[in-house]
C-alpha positions in Angstrom: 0.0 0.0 0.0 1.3 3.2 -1.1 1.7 6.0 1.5 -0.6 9.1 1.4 0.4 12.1 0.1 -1.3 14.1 3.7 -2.9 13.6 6.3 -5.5 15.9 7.2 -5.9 16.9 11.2 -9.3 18.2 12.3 -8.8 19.9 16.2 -11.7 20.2 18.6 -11.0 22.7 21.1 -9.1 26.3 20.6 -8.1 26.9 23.9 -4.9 27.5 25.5 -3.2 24.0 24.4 -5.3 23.7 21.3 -3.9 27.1 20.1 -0.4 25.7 20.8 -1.0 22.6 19.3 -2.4 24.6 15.9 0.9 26.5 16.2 3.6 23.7 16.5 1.7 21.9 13.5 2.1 24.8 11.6 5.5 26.0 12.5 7.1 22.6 12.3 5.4 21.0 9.5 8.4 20.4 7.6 10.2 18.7 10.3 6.7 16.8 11.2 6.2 15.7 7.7 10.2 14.3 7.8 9.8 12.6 10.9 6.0 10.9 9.4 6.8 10.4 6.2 3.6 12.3 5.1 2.7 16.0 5.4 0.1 16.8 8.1 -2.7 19.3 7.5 -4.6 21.2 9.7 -8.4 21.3 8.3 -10.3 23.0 10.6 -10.4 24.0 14.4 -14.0 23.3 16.1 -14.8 26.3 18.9 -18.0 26.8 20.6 -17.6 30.7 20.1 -16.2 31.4 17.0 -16.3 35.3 17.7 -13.6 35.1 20.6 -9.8 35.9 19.1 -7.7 32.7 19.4 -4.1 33.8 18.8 -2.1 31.1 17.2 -5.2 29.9 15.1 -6.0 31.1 11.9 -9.6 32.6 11.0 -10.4 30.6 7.8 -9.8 27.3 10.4 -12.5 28.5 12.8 -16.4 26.6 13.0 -18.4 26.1 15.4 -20.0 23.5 12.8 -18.1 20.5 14.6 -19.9 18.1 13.0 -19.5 19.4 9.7 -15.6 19.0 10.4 -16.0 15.7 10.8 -18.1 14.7 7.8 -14.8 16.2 5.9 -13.4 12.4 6.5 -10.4 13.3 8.8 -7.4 11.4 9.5 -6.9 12.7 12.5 -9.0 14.2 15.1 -7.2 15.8 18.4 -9.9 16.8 20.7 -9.1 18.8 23.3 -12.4 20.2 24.5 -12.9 18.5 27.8 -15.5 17.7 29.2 -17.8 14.5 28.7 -20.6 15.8 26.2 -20.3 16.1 23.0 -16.6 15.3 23.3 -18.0 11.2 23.9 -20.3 11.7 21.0 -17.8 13.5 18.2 -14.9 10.8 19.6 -17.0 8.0 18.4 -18.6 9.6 15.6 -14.9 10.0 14.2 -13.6 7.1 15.5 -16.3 5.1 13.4 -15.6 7.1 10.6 -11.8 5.8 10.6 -10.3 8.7 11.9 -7.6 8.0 14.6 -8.2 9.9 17.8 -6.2 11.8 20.1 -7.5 13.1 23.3 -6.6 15.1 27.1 -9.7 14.0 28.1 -8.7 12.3 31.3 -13.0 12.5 33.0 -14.1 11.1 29.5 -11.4 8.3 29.6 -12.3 7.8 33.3 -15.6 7.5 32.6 -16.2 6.2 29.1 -12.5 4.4 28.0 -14.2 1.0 27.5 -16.8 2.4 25.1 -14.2 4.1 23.5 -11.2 1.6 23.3 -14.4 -0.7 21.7 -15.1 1.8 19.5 -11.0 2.6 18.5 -10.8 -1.3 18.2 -13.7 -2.0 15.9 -12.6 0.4 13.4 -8.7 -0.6 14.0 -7.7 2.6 14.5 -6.1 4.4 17.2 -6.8 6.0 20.3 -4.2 7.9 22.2 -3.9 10.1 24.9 -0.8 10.9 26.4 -1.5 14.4 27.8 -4.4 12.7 30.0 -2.4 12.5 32.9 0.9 14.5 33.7 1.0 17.2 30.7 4.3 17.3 29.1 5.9 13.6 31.4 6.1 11.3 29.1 4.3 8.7 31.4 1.4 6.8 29.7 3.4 5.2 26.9 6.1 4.4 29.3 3.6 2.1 31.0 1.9 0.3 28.2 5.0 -0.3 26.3 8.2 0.3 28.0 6.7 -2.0 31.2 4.6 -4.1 29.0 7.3 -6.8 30.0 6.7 -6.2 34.2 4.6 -6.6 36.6 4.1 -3.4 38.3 3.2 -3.5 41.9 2.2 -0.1 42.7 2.1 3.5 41.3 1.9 7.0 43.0 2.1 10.1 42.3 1.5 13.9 42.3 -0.4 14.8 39.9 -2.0 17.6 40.0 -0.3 20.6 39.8 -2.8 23.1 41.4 -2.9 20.8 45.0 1.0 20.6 45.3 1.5 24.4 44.4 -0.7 25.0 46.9 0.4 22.5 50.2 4.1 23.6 48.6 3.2 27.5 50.0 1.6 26.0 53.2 4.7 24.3 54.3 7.3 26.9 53.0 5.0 29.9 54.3 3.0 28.6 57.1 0.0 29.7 55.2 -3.6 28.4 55.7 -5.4 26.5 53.0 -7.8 29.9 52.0 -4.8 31.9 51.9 -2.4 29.4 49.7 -5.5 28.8 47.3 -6.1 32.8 46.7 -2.2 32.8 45.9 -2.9 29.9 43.6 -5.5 31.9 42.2 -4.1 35.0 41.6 -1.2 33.3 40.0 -3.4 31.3 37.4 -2.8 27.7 39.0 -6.1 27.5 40.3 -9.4 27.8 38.1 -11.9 30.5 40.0 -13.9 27.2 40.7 -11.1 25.0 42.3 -13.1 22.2 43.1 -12.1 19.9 41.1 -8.5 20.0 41.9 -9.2 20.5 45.8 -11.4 18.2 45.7 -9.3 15.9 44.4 -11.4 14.8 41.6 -9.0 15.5 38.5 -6.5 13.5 40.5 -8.8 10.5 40.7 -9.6 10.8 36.8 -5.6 10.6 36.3 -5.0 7.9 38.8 -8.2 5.7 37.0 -6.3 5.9 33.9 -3.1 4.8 35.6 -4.4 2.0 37.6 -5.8 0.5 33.7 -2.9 1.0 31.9 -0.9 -0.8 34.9 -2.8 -3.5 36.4 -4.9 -4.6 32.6 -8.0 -3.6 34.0 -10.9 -1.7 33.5 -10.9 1.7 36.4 -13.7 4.5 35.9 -14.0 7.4 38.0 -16.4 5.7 40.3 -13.8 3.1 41.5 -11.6 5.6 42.8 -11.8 6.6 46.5 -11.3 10.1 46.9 -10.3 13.1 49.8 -9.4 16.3 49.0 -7.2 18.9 50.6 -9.7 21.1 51.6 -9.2 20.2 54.9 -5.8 20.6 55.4 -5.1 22.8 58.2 -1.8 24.4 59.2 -1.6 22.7 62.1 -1.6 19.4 59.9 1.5 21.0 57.7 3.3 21.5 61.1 2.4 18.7 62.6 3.8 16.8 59.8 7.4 18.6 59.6 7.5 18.2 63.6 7.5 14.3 62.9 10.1 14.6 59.3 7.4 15.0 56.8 5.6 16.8 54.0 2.1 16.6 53.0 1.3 15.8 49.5 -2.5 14.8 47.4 -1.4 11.2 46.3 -3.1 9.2 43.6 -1.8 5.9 44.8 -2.9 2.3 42.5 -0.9 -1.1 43.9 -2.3 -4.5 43.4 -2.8 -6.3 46.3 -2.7 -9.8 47.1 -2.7 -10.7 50.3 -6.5 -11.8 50.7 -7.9 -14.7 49.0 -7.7 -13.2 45.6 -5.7 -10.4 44.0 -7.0 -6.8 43.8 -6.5 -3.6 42.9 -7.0 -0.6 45.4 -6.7 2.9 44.0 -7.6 5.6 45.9 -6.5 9.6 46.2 -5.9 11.4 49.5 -4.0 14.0 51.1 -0.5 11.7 52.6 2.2 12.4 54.8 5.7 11.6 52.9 9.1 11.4 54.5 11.8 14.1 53.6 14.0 11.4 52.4 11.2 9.7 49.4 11.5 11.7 46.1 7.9 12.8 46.0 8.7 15.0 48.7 11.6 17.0 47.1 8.4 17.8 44.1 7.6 21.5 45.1 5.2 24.3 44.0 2.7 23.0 39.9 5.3 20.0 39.0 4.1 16.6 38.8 5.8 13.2 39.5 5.0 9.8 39.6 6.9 7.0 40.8 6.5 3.2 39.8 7.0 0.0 41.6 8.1 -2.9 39.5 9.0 -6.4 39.8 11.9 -6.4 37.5 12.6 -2.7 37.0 12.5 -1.5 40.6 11.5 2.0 41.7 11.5 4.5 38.9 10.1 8.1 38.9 8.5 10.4 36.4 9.1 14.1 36.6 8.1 17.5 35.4 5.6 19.8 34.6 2.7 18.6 34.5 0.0 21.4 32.8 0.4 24.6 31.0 -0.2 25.6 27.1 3.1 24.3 25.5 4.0 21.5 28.0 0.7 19.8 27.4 0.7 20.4 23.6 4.4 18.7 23.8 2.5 15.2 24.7 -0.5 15.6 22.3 2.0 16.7 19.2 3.9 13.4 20.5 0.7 11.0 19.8 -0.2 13.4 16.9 3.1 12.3 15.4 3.2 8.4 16.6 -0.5 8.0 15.1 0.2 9.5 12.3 3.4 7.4 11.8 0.6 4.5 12.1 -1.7 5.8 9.7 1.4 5.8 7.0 2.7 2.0 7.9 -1.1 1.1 7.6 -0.7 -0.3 11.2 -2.1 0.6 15.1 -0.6 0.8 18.0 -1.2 -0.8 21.1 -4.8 -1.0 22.2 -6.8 -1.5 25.4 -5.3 -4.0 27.8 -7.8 -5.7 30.3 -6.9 -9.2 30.0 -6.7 -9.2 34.1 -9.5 -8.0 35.1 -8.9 -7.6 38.6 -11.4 -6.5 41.1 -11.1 -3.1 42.8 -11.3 -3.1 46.1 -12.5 -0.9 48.6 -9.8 0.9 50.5 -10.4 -0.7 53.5 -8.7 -3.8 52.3 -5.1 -1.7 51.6 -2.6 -1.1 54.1 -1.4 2.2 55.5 0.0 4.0 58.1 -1.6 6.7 60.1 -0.2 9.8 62.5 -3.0 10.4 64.4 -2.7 13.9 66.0 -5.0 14.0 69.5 -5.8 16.3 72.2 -6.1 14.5 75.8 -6.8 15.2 79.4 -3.1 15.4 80.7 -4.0 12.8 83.9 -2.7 9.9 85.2 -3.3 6.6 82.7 -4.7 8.0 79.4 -1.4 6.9 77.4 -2.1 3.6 78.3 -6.1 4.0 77.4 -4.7 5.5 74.4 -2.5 2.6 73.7 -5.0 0.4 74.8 -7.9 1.3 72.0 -4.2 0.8 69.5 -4.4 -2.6 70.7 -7.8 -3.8 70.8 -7.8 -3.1 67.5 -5.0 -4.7 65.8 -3.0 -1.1 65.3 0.9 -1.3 66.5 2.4 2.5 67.5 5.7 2.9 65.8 6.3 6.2 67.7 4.7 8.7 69.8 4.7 12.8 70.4 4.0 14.7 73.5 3.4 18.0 73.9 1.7 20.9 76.1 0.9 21.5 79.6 -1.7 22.2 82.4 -5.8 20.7 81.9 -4.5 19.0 78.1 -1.8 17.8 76.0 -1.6 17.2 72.2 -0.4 13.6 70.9 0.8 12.9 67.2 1.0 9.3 67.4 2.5 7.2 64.1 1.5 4.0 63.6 3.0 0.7 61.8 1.2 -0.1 58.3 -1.9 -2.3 58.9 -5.5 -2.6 57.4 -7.1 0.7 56.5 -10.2 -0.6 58.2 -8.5 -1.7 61.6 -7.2 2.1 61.8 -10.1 3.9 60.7 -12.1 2.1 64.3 -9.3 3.1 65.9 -10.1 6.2 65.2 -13.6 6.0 65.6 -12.7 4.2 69.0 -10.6 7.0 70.0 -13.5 9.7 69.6 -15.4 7.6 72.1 -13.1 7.5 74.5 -13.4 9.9 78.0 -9.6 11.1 78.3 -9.6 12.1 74.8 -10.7 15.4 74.2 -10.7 15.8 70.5 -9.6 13.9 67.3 -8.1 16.4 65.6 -6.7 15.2 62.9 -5.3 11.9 61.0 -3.5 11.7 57.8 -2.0 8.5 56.2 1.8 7.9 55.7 3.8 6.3 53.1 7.4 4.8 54.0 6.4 4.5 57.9 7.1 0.6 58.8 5.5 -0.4 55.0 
């Protein structure tokens, strides 16, 4: 089969990275059409308001007919429109057409990746989407290809820019939570409705996609447990650096295989890291993640991980590789969910906690203390004092054991007279694990 002379490239989206995408395509395209063997074309950019001035885009590109772009037979689409609807409906709509897809989409692919992959694999075409997860780290291909070979055992990350910029100022500044975000705000890393990132929702969407790509198994959105930062407090930051460590939003996926069948529990939550792990050292909107591996050990993934031209790095990178496809006449690697694992709830992984109480200074209440640790299967690898007169604070740091055994702990603790307040727990990585 001979090679096409082009290949035309219809883009959904003329935002910030769709603008930069536009750009590179255009101010490369020699160097593009060397490295694919075929020229690529931009045909058209979809917007929803074709009025607004999209620097970096030319005018004659510009439609808010986004079906009509389609019906042009592209082959390429790079949507980058977010969101689920239409974004699910044009995706498949190409994708049935024979157009090979690339996407950021991470809550459509957290949501809707099997109906896609389906959809991808029926027309044998392909479906990429490096810039999902991580902007600019080359981290997705990585796993499905580089690894293919290992079994990975767990992943964790940062990776969401916003949360670590803003648990970054809290511990370099001693600033509260309301106070870092405004900062976040003002400086563009958080949208004016931050809920998504505080929340820890885009994490969860990231860490889905992880989890399938590394464990061969189908992870929505859904099957991700989630906790935001929103109610970090200062007196958790310092709390933390009293006992040697740093608060970070993981998105944490490991298999687990210590029940009566394997699983996979993948969860996101604010965690207390030592100093001494890598995460720790990954300050201000970076992203990292680091990989467990049978056979290749511990590696880690850094960089930034949003932003116009970082992101628009990793979808020019799948532009390039499907297109490189669509010349051979071949695909790349598809869905892999041969495993099919169950997730888990989080209750079935092990952690560590620091559990950070106020008690009646008297007479016996460390022992009560200890004593609820106890009853309830929970070993204390090291305990905190401090204060004087009526109460004293305790941060109290456990050994790893099952997320359920140390959630009634704390639930015990609450209920127990000498203990004033709960005020806080947090989970640990690297403490007795």
């Amino acid at each position: 089969m001979s090679p096409p002379e082009k290949l035309s490239v219809v883009v959904l989206g003329g935002g910030t990275v769709g603008a930069q995408v536009v750009r590179l395509l255009e101010e490369q395209s020699e160097d593009l059409a060397a490295r694919v063997g075929a020229p690529l074309e931009v045909t058209g950019v979809g917007v929803r308001d074709v009025t607004r001035d999209r620097p970096g885009i030319r005018q004659d590109l510009v439609t808010d007919d986004l079906a009509a772009l389609l019906d042009t037979g592209p082959d390429l689409l790079v949507e980058l429109m977010g969101g689920i609807e239409p974004a699910r409906e044009l995706i498949l709509r190409a994708l049935k057409g024979g157009a090979s897809v690339v996407t950021a989409n991470k809550e459509l692919l957290a949501t809707h990746g099997a109906e896609l992959h389906a959809a991808a694999r029926e027309a044998d075409v392909d479906l990429y989407y490096e810039a999902a997860v991580a902007g600019a780290i080359p981290l997705l291909r990585p796993l499905r290809e580089s690894l293919a070979g290992d079994r990975i055992r767990r992943v964790l990350g940062i990776v969401n820019g916003t949360t670590n910029y803003i648990l970054t100022q809290m511990a370099s500044t001693g600033a509260s939570f309301d106070d870092a975000l405004a900062e976040a705000q003002a400086l563009g890393y958080a949208e004016a409705d931050p809920t998504a990132d505080v929340g820890g929702f885009d994490a969860a969407a990231k860490v889905a996609i992880l989890a399938s790509l590394a464990f061969h198994t189908r992870v929505t959105l859904d099957d991700v447990d989630v906790a935001g930062i929103t109610s970090v407090t200062a007196d958790d930051v310092a709390a933390a650096d009293q006992m040697g460590y740093v608060i970070k939003l993981l998105g944490i996926a490991e298999l687990l295989e210590d029940g009566t069948a394997p699983g996979v529990s993948v969860r996101v939550h604010p965690t207390l890291v030592p100093r001494t792990h890598p995460l720790a050292g990954v300050r201000d909107a970076f992203n990292a993640v680091f990989i467990e591996a049978d056979a290749a050990g511990q590696v880690m993934f850094y960089g930034r991980g949003a932003g116009g031209t970082p992101t628009a790095s990793a979808v020019l990178g799948d532009i390039v590789s499907t297109a490189r496809n669509r010349v051979a006449g071949s695909t790349g690697p598809g869905e892999s969910s041969y495993a099919d694992l169950p997730v888990l709830p989080i209750g079935a992984a092990s952690t560590a906690y620091l559990v950070h109480l106020r008690v009646l200074d008297r007479l016996g209440v460390l022992a009560a203390v200890a004593g609820v640790f106890a009853e309830h299967g929970a070993s204390i690898r090291s305990m905190n004092q401090k204060g004087e007169g009526d109460e004293a604070e305790l941060l109290i740091l456990t050994h790893a054991a099952k997320e359920d055994d140390l959630a009634a702990t704390v639930t015990a603790l609450r209920d127990l007279p000498t203990v004033a307040e709960v005020i806080g727990f947090m989970r640990v990585i690297g403490a007795g694990q």
